[in-house]
C-alpha positions in Angstrom: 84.7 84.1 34.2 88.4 84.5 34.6 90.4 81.7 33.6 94.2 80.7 34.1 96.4 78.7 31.3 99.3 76.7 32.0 101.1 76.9 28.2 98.9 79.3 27.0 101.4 80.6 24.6 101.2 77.4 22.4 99.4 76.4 19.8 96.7 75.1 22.0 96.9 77.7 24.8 96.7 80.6 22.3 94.0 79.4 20.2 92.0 78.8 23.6 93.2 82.2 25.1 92.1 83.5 22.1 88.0 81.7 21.8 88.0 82.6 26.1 88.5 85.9 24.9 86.1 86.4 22.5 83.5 85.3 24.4 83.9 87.8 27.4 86.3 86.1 29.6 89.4 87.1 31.3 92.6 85.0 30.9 96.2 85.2 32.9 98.9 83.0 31.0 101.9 81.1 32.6 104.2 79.8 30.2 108.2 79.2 30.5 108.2 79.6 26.4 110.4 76.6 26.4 107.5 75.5 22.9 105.6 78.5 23.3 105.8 81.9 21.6 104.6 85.5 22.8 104.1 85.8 19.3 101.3 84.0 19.2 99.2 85.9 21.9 100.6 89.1 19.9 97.2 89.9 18.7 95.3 89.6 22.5 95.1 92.3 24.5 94.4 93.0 28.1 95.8 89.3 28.8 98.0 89.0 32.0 100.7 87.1 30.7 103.5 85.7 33.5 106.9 83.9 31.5 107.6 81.7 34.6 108.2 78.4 34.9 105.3 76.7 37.1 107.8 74.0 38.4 110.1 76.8 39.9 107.7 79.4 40.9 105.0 77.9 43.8 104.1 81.2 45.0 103.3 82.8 42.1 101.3 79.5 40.7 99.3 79.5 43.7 98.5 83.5 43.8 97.6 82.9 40.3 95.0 80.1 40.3 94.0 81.9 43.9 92.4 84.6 41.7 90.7 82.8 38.8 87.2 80.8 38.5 88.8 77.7 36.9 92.8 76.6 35.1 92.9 75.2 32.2 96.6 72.8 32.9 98.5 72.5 29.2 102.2 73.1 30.3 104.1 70.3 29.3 107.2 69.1 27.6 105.8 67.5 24.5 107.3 66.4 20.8 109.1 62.7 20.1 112.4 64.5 20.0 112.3 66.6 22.7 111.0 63.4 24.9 113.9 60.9 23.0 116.8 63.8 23.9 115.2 64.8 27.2 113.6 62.7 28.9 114.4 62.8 32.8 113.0 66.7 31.7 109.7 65.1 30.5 108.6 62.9 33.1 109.7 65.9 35.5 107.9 69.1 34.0 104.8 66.7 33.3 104.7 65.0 37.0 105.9 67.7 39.1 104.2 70.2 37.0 100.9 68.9 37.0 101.3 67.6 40.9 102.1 71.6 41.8 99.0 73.0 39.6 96.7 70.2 41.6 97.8 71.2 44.9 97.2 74.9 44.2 94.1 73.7 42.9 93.4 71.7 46.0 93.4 75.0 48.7 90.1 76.5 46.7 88.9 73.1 45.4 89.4 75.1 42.0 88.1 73.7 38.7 90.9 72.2 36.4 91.2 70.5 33.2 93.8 68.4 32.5 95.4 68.1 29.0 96.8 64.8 28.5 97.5 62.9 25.4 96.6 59.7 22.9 100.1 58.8 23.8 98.6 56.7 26.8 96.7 54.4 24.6 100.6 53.0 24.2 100.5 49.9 21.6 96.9 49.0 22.4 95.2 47.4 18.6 91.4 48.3 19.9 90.5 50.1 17.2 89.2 53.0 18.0 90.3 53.5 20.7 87.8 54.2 24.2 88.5 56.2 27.6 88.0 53.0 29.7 90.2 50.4 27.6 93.2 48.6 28.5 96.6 50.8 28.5 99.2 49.5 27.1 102.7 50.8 27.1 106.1 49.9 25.8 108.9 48.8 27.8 110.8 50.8 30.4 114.1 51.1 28.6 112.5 52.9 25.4 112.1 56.6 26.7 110.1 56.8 23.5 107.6 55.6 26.6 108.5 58.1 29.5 106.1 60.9 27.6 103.0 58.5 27.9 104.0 57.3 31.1 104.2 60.5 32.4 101.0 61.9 31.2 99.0 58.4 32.5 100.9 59.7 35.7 99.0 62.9 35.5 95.6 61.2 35.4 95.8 59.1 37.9 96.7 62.2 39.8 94.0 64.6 38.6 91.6 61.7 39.8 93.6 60.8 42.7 92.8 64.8 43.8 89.0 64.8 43.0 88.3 61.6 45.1 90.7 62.7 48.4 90.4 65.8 48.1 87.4 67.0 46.1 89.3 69.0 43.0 86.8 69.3 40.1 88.8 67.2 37.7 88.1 66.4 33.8 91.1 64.9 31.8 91.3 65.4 27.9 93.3 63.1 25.8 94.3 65.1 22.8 94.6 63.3 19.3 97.4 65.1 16.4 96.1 68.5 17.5 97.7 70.7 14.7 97.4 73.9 12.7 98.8 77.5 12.7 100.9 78.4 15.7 102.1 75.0 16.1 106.1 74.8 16.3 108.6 72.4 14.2 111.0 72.4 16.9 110.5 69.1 18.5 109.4 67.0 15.7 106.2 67.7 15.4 104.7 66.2 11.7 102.8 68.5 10.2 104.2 71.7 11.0 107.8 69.7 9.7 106.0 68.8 6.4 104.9 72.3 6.0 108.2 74.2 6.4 110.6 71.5 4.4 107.5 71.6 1.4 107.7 75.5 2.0 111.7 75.7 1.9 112.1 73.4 -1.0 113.6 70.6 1.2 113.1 67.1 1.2 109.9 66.0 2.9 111.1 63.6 5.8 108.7 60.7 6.3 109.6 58.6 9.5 109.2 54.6 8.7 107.5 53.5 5.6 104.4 55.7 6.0 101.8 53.5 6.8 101.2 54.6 9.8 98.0 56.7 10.1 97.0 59.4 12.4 94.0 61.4 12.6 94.3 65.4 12.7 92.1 67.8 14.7 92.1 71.5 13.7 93.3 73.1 17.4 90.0 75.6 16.5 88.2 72.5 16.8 90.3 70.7 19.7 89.9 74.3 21.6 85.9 74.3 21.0 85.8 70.7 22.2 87.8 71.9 25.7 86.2 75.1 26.3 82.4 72.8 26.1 83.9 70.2 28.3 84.6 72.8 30.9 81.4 74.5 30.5 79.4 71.2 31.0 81.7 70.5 34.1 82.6 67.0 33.0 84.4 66.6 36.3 85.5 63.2 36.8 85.6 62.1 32.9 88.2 61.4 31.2 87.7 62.2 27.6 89.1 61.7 24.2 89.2 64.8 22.1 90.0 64.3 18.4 89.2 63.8 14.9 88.3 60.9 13.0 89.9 61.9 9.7 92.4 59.0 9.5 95.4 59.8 6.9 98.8 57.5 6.5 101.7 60.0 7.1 102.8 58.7 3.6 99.7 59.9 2.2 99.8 63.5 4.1 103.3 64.1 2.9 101.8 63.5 -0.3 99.1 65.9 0.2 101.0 68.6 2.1 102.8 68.8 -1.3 100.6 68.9 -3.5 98.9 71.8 -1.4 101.8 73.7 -1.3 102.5 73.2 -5.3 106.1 72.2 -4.1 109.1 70.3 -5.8 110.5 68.3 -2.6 111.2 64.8 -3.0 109.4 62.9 -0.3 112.2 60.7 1.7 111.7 57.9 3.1 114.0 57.3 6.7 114.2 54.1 8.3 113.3 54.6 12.0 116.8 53.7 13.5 118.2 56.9 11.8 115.7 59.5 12.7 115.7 58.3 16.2 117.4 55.0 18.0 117.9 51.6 17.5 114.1 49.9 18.6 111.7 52.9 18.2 108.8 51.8 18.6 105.9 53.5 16.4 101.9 53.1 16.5 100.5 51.5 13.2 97.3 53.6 13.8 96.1 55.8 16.1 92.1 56.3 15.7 89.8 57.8 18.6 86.5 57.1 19.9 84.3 60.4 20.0 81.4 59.0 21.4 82.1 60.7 25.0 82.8 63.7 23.5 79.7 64.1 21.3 77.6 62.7 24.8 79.0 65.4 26.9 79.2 68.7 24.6 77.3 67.5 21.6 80.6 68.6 19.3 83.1 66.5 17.5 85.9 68.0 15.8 85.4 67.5 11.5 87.6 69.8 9.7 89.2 68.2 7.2 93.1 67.6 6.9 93.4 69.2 3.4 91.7 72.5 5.4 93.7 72.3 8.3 97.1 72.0 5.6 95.5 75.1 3.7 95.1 77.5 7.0 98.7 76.1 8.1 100.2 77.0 4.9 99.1 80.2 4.8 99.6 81.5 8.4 103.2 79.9 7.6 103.7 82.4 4.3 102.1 85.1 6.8 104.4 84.7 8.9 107.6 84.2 6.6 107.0 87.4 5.1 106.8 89.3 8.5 110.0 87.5 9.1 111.3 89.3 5.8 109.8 92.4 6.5 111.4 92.9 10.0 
């Protein structure tokens, strides 16, 4: 099978460029880099890689998915601080993004997966939370919102296109995919944990800490995507996580006491990391059963393994850094 990624140079992407690989496949990249590294495809070869942007190059988007069996759609501006600073650059790489990758999908009613995100579950309290409940999202004048709004946008597309016309369409709603490869930049937790614990800095915890997430290994996130596809799910919308609930108090806690570091652990109100009237998610907890219907996998690595792999594919990569 040959297979096209949109973002395949994140953390995601790469790690599922990387499993298509090994099993046989080929696999052509698009990715503008803009949270993407080449460095993290460094190690794949005989992988078309193309560093375009797939809102400003229509031709080449449409040659591309012209010439594969199936796209797997992960571009997308991501990260609470990217999406706070930026987000009129959000809504637009997510909607016109995903709207561009559909109608290319559209000519040669190609196969697509959608990545979207828990994000669209919004302030919902059902506990855990299902595909087919209730959505709902904050109020228009917090961007904090324009992220989830965006990517609820992109489903209703991706459906929208299967029932008119007749795209193969599944939609995956990642949960706190993390682990090596996965960049700091925008705000992204554990990845910041690791590098202030790592660097001796203070380790920044966003509210009071009681807020819980639950962490999927992206080897396990990627497994869960790659069977989805295989079992042409088309038409499901599916939640694609872990059930390994941790307070982010409690992981800053544990990311140092993995790394053996001295940071203090800091405590910042939410109106000084971000804005006045953030609005956070007490917990955020999936329901798998779809998943485990569909592909018979659910992701289980634990969070203290996922923190051990980070950690050392951070020291890795430090000491190239050094080295160079």
């Amino acid at each position: 099978m040959r297979y096209l990624i949109t973002g395949g140079c994140g953390s995601i992407g790469s790690e599922l460029a990387r499993q298509l690989v090994a099993r046989g496949d080929e696999v052509v990249i698009i990715d503008n880099l803009s949270g993407g590294s080449l460095d993290n495809i460094a190690d794949l070869e005989d992988v078309a890689v193309f560093t375009n942007d797939i809102c400003a190059s229509t031709p080449l988007l449409g040659s591309l998915v012209s010439n594969v069996d199936a796209v797997f759609h992960l571009a997308a501006s991501l990260g609470v601080k990217l999406i706070l600073e930026r987000p009129i650059e959000t809504m637009h790489n997510n909607v016109e993004g995903t709207r561009l990758v559909l109608e290319a999908c559209a000519i040669n009613k190609t196969p697509v997966l959608v990545a979207s995100t828990s994000e669209v579950y919004g302030l919902s309290n059902l506990i855990p939370f299902q595909e087919d409940d209730p959505i709902v999202l904050g109020p228009s004048n917090k961007s904090r919102w324009s992220y989830a709004n965006s990517k609820l946008h992109d489903e209703f597309m991706a459906l929208a296109y299967m029932e008119e016309q007749n795209v193969p369409v599944i939609v995956t709603r990642y949960f706190n995919c993390t682990g090596p490869r996965q960049s700091s930049r925008y705000g992204m937790v554990m990845p910041t944990f690791i590098r202030q614990a790592l660097a001796g800095e203070p380790i920044t915890v966003h509210g009071d800490g009681s807020q819980s997430r639950c962490f999927a290994d992206v080897r396990d996130t990627v497994q869960a995507t790659v069977r989805l596809a295989d079992a042409e799910a088309f038409g499901q919308v599916v939640n694609v996580g872990s059930q390994n609930e941790i307070t982010i108090g409690e992981l800053a806690r544990l990311v140092k006491e993995l790394t053996g570091s001295d940071s203090e652990i800091q405590y910042i109100p939410y109106d000084k990391a971000y804005s006045n009237g953030y609005q956070d998610v007490p917990r955020r907890v999936p329901s798998v059963d779809r998943l485990r219907q569909l592909t018979g996998f659910v992701p289980k690595t634990s969070v203290a393994e996922i923190i051990g792999r980070t950690v050392a594919w951070a020291v890795e990569e430090k000491a190239d850094e050094v080295a160079a």
